[in-house]
C-alpha positions in Angstrom: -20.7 -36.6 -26.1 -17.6 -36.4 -23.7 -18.5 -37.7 -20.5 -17.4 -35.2 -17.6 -16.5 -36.9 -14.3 -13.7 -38.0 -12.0 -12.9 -40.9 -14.8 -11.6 -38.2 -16.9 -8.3 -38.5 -14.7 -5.7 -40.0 -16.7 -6.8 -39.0 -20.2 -5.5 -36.7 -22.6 -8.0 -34.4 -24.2 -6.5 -32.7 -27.7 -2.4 -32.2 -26.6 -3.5 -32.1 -22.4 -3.1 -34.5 -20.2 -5.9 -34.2 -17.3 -4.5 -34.9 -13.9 -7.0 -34.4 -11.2 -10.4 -32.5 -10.7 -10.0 -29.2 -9.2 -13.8 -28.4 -9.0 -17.6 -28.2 -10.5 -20.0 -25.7 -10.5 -23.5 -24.9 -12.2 -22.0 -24.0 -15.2 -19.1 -26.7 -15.6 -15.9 -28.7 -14.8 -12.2 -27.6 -13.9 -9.4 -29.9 -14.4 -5.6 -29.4 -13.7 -3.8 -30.6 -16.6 -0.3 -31.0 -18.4 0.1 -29.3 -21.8 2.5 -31.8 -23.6 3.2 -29.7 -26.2 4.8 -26.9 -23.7 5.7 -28.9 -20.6 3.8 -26.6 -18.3 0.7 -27.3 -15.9 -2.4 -25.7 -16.9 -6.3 -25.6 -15.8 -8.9 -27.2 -18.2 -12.5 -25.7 -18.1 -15.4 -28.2 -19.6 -19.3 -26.6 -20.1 -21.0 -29.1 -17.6 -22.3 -32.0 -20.3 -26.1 -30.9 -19.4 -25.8 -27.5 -20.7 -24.4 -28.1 -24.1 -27.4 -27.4 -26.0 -28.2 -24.0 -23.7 -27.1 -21.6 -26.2 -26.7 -18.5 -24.1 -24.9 -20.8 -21.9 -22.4 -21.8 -24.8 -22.6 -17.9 -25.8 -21.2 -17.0 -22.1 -18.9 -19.7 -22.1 -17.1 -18.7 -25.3 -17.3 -15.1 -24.6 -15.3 -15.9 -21.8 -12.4 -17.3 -23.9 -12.7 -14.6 -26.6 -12.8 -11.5 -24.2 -10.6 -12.6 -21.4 -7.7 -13.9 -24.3 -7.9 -10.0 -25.5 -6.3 -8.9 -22.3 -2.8 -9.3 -21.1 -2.1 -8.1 -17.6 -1.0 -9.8 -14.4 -3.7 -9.1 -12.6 -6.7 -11.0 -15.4 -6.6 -14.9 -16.0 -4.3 -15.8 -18.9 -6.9 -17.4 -21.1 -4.3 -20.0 -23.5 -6.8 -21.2 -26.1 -10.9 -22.7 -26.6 -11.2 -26.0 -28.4 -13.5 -28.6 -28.2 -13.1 -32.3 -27.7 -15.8 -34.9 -28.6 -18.6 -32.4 -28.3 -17.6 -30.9 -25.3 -16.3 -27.5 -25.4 -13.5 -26.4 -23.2 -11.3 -23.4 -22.5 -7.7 -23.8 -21.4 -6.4 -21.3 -18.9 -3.6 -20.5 -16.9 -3.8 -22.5 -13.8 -3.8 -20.6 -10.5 -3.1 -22.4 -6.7 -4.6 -20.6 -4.3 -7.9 -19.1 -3.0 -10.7 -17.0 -4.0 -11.3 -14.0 -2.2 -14.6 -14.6 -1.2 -13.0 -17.7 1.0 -10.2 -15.3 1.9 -12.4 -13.1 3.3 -14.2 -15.7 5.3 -16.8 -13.9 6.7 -13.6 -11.4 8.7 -12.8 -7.9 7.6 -8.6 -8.5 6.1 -5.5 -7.1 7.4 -5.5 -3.4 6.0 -2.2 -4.1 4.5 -3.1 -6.7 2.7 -6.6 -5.4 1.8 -4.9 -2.1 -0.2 -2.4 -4.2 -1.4 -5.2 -6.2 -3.5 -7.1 -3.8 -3.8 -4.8 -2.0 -5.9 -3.8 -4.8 -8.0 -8.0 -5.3 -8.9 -8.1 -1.7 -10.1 -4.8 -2.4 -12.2 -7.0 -5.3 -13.7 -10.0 -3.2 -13.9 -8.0 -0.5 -15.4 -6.5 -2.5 -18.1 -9.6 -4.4 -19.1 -11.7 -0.7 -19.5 -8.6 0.8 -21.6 -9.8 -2.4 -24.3 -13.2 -1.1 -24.0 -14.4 -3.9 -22.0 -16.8 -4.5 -19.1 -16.5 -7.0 -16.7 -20.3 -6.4 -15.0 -19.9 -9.4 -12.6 -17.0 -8.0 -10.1 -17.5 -10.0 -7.1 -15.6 -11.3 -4.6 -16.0 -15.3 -6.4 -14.4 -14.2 -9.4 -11.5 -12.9 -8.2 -8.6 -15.0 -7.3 -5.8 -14.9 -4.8 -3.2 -17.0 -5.4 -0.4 -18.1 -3.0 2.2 -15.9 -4.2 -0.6 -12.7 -2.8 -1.6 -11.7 -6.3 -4.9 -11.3 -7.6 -6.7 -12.0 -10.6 -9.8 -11.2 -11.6 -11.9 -14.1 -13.4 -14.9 -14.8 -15.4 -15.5 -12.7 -17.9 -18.9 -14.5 -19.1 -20.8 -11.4 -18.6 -18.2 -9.2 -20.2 -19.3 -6.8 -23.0 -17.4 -5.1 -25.6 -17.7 -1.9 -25.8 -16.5 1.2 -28.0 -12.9 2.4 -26.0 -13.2 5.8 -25.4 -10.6 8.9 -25.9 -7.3 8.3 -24.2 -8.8 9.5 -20.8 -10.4 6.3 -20.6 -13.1 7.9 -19.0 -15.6 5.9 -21.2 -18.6 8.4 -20.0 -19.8 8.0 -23.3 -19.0 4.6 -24.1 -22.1 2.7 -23.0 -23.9 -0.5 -23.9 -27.4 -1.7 -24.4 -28.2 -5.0 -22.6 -29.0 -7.3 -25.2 -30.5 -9.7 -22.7 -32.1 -8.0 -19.8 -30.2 -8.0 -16.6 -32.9 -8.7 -14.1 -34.4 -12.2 -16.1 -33.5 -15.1 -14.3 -33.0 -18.6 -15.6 -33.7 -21.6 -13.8 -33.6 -19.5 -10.4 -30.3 -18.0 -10.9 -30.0 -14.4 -11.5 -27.7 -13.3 -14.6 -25.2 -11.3 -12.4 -24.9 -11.4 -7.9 -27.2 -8.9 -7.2 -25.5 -8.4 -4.1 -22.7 -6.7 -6.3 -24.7 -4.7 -8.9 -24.4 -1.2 -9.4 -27.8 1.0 -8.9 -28.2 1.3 -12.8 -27.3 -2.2 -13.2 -30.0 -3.4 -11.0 -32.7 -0.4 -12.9 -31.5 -2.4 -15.8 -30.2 1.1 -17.5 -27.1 1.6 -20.0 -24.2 0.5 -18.0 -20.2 2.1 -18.9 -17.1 1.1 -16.5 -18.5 3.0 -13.6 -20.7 0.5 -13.1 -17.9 -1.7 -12.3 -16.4 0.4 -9.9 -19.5 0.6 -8.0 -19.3 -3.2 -7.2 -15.6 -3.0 -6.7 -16.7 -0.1 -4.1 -18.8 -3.5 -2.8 -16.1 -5.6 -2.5 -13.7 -3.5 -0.7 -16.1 -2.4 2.1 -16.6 -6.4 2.0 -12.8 -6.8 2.0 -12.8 -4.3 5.3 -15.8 -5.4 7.2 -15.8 -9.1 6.5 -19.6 -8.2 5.6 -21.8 -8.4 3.0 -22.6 -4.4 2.1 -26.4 -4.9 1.0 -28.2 -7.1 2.8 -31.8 -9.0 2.8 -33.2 -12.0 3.7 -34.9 -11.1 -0.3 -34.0 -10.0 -3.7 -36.6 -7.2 -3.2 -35.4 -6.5 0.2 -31.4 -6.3 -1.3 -32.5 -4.1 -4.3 -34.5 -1.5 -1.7 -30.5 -1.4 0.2 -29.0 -0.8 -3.5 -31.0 1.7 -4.7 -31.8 3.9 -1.5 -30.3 2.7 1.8 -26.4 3.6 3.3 -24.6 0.8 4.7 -23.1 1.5 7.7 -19.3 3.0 7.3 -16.8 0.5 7.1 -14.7 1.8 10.1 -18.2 1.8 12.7 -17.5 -2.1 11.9 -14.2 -2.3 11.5 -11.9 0.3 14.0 -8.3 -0.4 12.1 -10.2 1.4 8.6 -8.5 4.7 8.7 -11.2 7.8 7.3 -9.2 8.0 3.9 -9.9 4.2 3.3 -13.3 4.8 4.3 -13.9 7.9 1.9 -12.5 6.0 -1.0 -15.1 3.5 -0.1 -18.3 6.0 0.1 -16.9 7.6 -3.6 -17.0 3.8 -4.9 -20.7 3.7 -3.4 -22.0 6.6 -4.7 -25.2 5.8 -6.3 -25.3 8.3 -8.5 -22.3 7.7 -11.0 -21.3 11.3 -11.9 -20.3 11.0 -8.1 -18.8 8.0 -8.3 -15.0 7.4 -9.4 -14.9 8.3 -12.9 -12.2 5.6 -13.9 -10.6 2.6 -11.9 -6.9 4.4 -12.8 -8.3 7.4 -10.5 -9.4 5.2 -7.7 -5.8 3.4 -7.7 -4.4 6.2 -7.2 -6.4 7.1 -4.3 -5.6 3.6 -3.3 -2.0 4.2 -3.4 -2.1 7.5 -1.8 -3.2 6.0 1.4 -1.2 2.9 1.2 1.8 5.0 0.8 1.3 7.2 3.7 0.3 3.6 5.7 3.7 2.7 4.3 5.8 5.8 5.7 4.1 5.2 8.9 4.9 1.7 9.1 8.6 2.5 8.1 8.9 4.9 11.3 8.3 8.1 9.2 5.0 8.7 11.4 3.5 11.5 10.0 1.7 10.8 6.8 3.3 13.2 4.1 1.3 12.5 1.1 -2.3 13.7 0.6 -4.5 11.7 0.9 -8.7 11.6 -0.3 -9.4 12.9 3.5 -6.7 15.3 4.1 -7.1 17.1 0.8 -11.1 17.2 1.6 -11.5 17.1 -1.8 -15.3 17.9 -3.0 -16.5 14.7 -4.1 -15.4 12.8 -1.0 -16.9 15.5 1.4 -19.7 15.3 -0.2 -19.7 11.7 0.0 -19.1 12.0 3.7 -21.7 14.4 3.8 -24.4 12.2 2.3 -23.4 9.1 4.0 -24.0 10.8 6.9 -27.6 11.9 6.5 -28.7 9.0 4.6 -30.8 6.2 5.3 -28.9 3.1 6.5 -29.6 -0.6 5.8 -28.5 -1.3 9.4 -30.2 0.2 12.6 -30.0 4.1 13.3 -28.9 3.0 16.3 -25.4 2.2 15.2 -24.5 5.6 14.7 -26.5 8.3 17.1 -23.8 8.1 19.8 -20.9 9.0 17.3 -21.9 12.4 17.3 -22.8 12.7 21.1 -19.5 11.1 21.8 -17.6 13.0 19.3 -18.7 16.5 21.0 -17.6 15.2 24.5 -14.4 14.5 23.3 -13.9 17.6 21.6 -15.5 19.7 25.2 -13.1 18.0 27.6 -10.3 18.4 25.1 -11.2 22.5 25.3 -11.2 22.5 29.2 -7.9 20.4 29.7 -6.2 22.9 26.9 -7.1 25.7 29.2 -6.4 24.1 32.0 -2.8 23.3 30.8 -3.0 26.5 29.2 -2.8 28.3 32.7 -1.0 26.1 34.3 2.2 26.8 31.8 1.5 30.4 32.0 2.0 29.6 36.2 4.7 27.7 35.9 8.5 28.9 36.8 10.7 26.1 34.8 9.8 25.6 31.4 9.6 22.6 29.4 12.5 21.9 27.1 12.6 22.4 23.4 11.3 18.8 22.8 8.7 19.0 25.3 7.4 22.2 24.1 6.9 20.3 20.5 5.3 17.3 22.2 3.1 19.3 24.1 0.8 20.6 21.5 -2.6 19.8 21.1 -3.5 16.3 19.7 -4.1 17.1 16.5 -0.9 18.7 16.1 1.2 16.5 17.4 0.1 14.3 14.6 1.4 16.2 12.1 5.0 17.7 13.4 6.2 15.3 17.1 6.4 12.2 14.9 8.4 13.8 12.4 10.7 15.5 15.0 10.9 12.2 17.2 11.3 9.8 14.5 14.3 11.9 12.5 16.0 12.6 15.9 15.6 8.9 17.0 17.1 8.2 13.6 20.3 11.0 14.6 20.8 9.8 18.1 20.3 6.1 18.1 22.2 5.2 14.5 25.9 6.5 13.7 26.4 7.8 10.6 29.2 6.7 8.4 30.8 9.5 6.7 29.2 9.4 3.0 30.3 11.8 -0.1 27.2 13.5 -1.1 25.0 12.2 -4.1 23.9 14.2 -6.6 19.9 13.6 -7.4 20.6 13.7 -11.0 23.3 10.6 -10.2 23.4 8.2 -12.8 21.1 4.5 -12.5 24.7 2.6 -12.7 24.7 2.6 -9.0 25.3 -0.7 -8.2 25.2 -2.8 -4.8 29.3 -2.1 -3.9 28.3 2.1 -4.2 25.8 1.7 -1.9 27.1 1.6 1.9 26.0 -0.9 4.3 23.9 -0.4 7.3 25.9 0.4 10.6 25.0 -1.3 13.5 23.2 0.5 15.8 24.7 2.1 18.9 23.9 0.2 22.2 20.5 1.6 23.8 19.9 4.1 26.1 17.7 3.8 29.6 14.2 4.5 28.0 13.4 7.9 29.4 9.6 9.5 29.6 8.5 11.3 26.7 8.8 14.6 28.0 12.5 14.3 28.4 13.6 13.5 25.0 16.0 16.0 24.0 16.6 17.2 20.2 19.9 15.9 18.9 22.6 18.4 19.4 21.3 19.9 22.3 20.4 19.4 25.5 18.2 20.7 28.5 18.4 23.5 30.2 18.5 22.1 33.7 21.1 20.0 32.5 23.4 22.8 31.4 23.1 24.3 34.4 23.9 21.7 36.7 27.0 21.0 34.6 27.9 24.9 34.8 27.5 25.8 38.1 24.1 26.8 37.6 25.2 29.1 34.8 22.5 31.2 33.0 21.0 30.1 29.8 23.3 28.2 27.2 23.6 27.7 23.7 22.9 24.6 22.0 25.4 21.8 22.8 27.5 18.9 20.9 25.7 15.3 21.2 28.2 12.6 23.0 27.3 10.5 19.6 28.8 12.9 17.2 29.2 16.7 15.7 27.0 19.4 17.1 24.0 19.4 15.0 24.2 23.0 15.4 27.3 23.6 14.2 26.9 21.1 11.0 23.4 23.6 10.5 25.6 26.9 11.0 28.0 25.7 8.3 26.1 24.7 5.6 23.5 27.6 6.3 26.9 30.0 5.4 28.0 30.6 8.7 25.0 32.3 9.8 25.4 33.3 13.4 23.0 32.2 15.6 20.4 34.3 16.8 20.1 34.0 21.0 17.4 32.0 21.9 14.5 33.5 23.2 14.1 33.0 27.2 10.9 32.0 28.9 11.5 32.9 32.5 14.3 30.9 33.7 14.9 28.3 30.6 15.4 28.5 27.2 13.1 28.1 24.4 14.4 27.5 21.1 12.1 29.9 18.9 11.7 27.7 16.1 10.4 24.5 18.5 7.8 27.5 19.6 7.1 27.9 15.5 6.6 24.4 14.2 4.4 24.1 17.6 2.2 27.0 16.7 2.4 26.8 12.9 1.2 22.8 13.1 -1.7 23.9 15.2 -2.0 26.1 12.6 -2.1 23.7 9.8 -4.4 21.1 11.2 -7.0 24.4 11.4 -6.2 24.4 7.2 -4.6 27.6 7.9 -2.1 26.8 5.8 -0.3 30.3 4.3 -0.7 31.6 7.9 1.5 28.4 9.0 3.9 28.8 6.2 5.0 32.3 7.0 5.7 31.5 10.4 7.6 29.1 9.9 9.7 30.1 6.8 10.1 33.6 9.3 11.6 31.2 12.1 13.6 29.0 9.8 15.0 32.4 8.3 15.8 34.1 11.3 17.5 30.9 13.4 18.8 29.0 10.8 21.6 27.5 12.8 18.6 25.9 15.5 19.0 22.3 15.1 15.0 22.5 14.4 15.6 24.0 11.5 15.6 21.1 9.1 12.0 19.9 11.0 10.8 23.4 9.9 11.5 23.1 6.3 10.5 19.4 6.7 6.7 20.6 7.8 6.6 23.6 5.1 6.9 20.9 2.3 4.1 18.7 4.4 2.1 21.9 4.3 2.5 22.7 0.6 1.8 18.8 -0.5 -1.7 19.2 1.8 -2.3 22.2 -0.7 -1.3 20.2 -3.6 1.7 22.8 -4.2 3.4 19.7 -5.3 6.6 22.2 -7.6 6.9 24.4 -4.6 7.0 21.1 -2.5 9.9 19.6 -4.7 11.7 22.8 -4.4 11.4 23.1 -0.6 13.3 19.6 -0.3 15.8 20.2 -3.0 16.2 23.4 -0.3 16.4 21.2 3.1 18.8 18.8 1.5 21.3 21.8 0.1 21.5 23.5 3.4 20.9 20.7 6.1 22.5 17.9 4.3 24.0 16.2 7.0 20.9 16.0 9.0 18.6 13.2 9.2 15.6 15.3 7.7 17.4 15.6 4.6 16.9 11.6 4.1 13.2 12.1 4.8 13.1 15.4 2.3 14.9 12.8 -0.4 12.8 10.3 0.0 9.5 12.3 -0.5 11.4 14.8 -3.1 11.4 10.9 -4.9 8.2 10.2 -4.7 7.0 13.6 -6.3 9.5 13.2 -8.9 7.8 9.9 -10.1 4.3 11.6 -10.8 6.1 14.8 -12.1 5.9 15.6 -15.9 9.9 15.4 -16.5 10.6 12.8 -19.0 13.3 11.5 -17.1 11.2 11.7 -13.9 11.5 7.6 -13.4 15.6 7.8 -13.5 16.0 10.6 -11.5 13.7 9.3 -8.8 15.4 6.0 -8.4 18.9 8.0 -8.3 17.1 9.4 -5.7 15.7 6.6 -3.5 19.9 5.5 -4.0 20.7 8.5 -2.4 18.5 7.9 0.7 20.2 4.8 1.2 23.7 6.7 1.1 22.6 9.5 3.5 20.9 7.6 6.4 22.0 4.0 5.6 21.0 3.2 9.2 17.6 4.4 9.2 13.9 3.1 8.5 13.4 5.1 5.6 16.9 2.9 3.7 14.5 -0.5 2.6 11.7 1.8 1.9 13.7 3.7 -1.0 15.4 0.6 -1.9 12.2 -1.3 -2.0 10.6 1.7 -4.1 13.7 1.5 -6.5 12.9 -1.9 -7.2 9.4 -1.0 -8.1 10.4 1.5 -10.8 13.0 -1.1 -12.3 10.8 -3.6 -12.5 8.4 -1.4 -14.3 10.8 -0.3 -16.7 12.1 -3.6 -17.0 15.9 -2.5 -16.4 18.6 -5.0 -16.4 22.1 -4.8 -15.2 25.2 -7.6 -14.6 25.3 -9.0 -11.2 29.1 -9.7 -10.4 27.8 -12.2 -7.8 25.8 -14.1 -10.1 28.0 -13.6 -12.7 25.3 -13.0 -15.4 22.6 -10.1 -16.1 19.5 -10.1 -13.9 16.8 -7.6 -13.5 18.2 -5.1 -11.7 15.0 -5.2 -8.8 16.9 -8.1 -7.4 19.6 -6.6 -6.6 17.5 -3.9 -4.9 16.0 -6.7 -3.3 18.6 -8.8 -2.5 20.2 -5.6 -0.8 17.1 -5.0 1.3 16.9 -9.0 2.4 20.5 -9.1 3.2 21.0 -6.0 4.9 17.4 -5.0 6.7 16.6 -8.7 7.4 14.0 -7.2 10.2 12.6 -4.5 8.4 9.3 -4.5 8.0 7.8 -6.0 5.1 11.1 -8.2 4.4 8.7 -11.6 4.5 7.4 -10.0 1.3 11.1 -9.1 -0.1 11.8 -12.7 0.3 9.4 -14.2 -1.7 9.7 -11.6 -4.2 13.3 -12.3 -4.6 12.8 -16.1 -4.6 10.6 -16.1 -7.3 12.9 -14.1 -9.6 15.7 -16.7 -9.0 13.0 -18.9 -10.0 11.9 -17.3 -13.1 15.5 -16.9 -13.8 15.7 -20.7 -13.5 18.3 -20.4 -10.8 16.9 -23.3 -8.5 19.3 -23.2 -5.6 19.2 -19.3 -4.8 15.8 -19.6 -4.9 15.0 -22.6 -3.2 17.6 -21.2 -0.2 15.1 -18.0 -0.3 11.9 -19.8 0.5 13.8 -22.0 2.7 15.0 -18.7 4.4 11.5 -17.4 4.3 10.0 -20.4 5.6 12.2 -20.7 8.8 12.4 -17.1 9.1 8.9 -16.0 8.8 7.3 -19.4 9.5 3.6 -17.6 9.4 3.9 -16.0 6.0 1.3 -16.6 3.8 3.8 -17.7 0.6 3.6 -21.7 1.3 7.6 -20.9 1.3 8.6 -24.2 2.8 6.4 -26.2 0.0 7.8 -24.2 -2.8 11.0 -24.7 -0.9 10.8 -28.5 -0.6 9.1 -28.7 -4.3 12.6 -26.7 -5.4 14.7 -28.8 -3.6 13.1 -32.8 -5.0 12.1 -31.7 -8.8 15.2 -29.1 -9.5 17.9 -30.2 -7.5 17.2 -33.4 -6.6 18.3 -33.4 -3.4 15.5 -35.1 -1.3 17.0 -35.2 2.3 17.0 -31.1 2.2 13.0 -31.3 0.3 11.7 -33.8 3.1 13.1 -31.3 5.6 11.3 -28.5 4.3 8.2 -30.5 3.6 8.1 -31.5 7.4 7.8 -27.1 7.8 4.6 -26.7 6.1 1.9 -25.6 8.5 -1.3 -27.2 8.6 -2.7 -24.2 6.9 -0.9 -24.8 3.7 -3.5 -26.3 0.6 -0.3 -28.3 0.3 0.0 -29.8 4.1 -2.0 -33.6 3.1 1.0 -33.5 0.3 3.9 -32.2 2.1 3.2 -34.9 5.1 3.1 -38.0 2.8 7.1 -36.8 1.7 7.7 -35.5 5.3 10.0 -37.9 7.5 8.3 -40.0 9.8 
């Protein structure tokens, strides 16, 4: 019998070459290894030498091998081969540097960023592994992996079962298995699955299908968010009372930075009863991306989120989710939550009596507000939903110039290349910060302004901005030369009438009276559609009709915005989410059109936040589609995501999320076995981002000694790796002293 222990180093075990122990458990060895047959590193796993003749140990082991080899997906363990040597069985797998998410976590809730970002790769895994009829029934935060390039891969399928794939809805409802060994037995004091993670039927030892999996994915995240364990007990007994009938506490009464819609996702995950629960993991991605791509619009300076989202549609499941959350028991004191409610109703009382309040005192006053003020002076709620899209598309028009651009068809062809796209201008120097209620729409400007400049004239029409056109007039000439309609007058200033809309129809909307909203607004935008709020109106009614899931009636209310308003700054926005319905549209060419779209954001607000967002979402579809074009700098053909990315990294280098672009761009030189552009991206990375969580100046310096061979520019980059790198011990022994 193979002996397994640290004198394994150095021998070669069938065609691999063991290097070094990576690590033992209770149920075996791990060994980093050479293959010599493919030149390439891999991870060795031995059956510990004492549990050789435990035959459902031996079972598990090669279950493992044989279920985990039937998938292929990024975000599973590649499982190579099984073979045994001398006795001693072992699996070889793909070998993985990096951490697993259980020490990632560390007892802190992560970054929500980075939390949706692996969360959604999980449910890819999960996704893929139920479509081949398989369960994993061991999801926990142990067995999944997260390597240093941020990707994660879920591990150990020893408890895996097979079971019969269901119809092509994957739904697998009917597709159940019957324990063969009972899930509850224990064996030498360890229990056959965490029970921590188990689903309620799981733990009742009852027919389990994939929802059980979801329910201890549903653990993991509110783990993931809380940096706590969900079900808690100083017993077994004690943690199968919490699974069975007690709440946990929501995620965001432990954690303030979990938005409600991350929450609700959570609860539906948690629903003990699975006809609750999500159905499939594809249908809790999605929710996933939902609220990581309204996180991303608000990151990118789009504010408002656009898309709906599990709380904003209020969907059934998840208010009833939220319903029974709230009226359940909870493993943690009832303490924890009695004030919300108390609290809540305060907030909401004073709110009432200062909206009076202000209420009377506008009614009083003899100089009104300007335009902009009037929008930012509506009630909280509304303001989230129309200011930041008003604000952030007139920052865009008054702080960026605009080069002149020939319009882009959406039906343009993919050939776009990096020349047809124009580069960002640089931004105009910056005004004196003013206070919010100043900020004046682009193209017009206040009233007590006007005055002062005529004499103290009466009311005046809307005015041309000292960076450009009137806004106005560019309105007034693609809406056919409509006239404009005199603005209405509040006492002594003027009100532009569709400012007063989109403030009364958001207030509106956030009550969910939605078709109230929407003819009020399509009135206003019809009756002023030279007011340079115009475009902000038709960007709210498609808001308004995504919130009711209108999604065609969406897509045709942007395709509208961008014909009549396409030189304003809302048409970008109206391009970029006429894009992002396109993608989960039925048209067969939905995938080219919407990255001919994202190309065309880029070309109408080259400037702006949204231009790395559609580039970066461009890449996403071309990698998925696998496109490849020739790149005249590189002078071969390349996938043609990097050149979407090497776009974004050249010409957003402070955009957010370029950290991220980097490494993503690095490693496709890499793949493409083009050493120096990639080892100058890490290198760039590393010294640009020096806190990013790639180990970018390792992989740098690595690059720079094994490919190139040039070993002043590796020890360089060694001497960058932070202390927090897995590779710092290594990286100071080649580091110059």
């Amino acid at each position: 019998m193979l002996s397994l222990s640290r004198h394994m180093v150095g021998k070669t075990i069938s065609h691999y070459e063991i290097i070094e122990q990576l690590g033992a458990g209770g149920m075996g060895v791990v060994y980093k290894a050479a293959d010599l047959k493919l030149s390439r590193l891999v991870a060795l796993k031995f059956l510990s030498a004492d549990r050789h003749h435990d035959r459902s140990l031996v079972e598990r082991f090669v279950r493992e091998a044989r279920t985990a080899s039937a998938l292929n997906h990024p975000n599973i363990c590649t499982i190579y081969e099984i073979d045994e040597h001398e006795g001693a069985q072992f699996i070889a797998m793909e070998l993985l540097e990096g951490q697993t998410l259980d020490q990632l976590i560390g007892g802190r809730p992560l970054a929500i960023g980075k939390l949706l970002d692996l969360a959604i790769q999980i449910a890819d895994g999960l996704t893929a592994a139920h479509a081949q009829g398989i369960l994993h029934r061991d999801i926990k935060p142990t067995n999944i992996f997260v390597t240093t390039r941020g990707q994660a891969k879920i591990l150990d399928f020893g408890l895996a079962k097979a079971v019969a794939t269901a119809p092509r809805d994957i739904r697998m409802s009917t597709a159940v298995t019957h324990l063969q060994e009972q899930m509850l037995s224990t064996r030498q004091g360890v229990m056959l699955g965490t029970v921590a993670y188990m689903s309620p039927e799981q733990a009742r030892g009852e027919e389990l299908d994939a929802r059980s999996d979801l329910f201890s994915f549903g653990v993991v995240l509110y783990e993931m968010a809380t940096g706590e364990r969900t079900f808690q007990g100083a017993t077994t007994a004690v943690v199968f009372d919490a699974i069975l009938n007690r709440e946990a506490p929501l995620a965001r009464e432990l954690n303030a930075n979990v938005t409600p819609e991350l929450d609700d996702i959570v609860a539906k995950a948690l629903e003990k009863d699975r006809n609750l629960r999500y159905q499939t993991a594809a249908e809790l991605r999605a929710d996933l991306d939902r609220v990581k791509h309204d996180r991303d619009l608000l990151m990118s300076g789009s504010h408002a989120p656009m898309s709906t989202s599990p709380a904003s549609t209020s969907s059934p499941s998840v208010t009833a989710s939220r319903a029974r959350r709230s009226t359940a028991p909870s493993s943690e004191p009832a303490r924890r939550r009695t004030a919300t409610p108390y609290l809540v109703a305060a907030l909401v009382l004073v709110s009432a009596v200062a909206g009076f309040q202000y209420y009377r005192s506008q009614r009083r006053a003899t100089t009104a507000l300007p335009a902009a003020a009037i929008a930012s002076s509506a009630s909280p709620a509304n303001s989230a939903v129309v200011t930041p899209q008003i604000e952030a598309a007139q920052a865009d028009a008054t702080s960026q110039p605009q080069p002149a651009l020939a319009p882009s068809s959406a039906g343009a062809s993919q050939s776009t290349t990096a020349s047809q796209i124009p580069a960002a201008a640089p931004p105009a120097a910056a005004a004196a910060p003013a206070p919010p209620a100043a900020r004046t729409p682009a193209g017009s400007r206040t009233a007590t302004t006007e005055a002062a400049q005529n004499g103290g004239a009466s009311p005046v029409q809307p005015a041309s901005s000292t960076t450009g056109p009137s806004k106005t007039k560019a309105a007034a000439a693609t809406a056919n030369s409509v006239p404009a309609t005199p603005p209405a007058t509040n006492g002594t200033a003027t009100v532009d009438p569709v400012a007063e809309a989109i403030r009364i129809a958001g207030a509106k909307a956030d009550a969910e009276l939605y078709d109230q909203a929407l003819a009020d607004l399509r009135s206003s935008a019809a009756a002023h559609r030279a007011s340079s709020y115009a475009p902000d109106a038709f960007l709210l009614i498609g808001n308004i009709l995504e919130r009711q899931r209108r999604v065609e009636d969406a897509m045709a209310n942007y395709v509208e915005l961008r014909t009549n308003f396409r030189s304003s700054p809302q048409a970008a926005m109206a391009t970029f989410r006429l894009a992002d319905l396109t993608v989960g549209s039925k048209r067969s060419d939905r995938d080219r059109a919407a990255m001919a779209l994202f190309t065309e954001v880029v070309e109408l607000q080259p400037s702006s936040t949204l231009a790395p967002r559609a580039l970066q979402r461009r890449a996403e579809i071309e990698e998925r589609l696998k496109i490849r074009v020739a790149d005249t700098q590189l002078a071969t053909t390349v996938p043609a995501a990097l050149i979407s990315y090497r776009l974004i990294a050249d010409r957003y280098p402070n955009a957010e999320g370029t950290d991220a672009v980097l490494a993503k761009l690095a490693e496709m030189y890499e793949d493409l076995k083009l050493y120096q552009p990639a080892a100058e991206t890490f290198e760039r990375l590393a010294i640009t981002f020096p806190n990013n969580g790639y180990d970018a100046a390792w992989r740098s310096g690595e690059l720079y000694e094994k490919r190139l061979k040039n070993m002043d520019r590796a020890r360089t980059l060694y001497a960058r790796v932070p202390s927090r790198s897995p590779h710092y011990k290594d990286a100071q022994k080649k580091a110059p002293r």
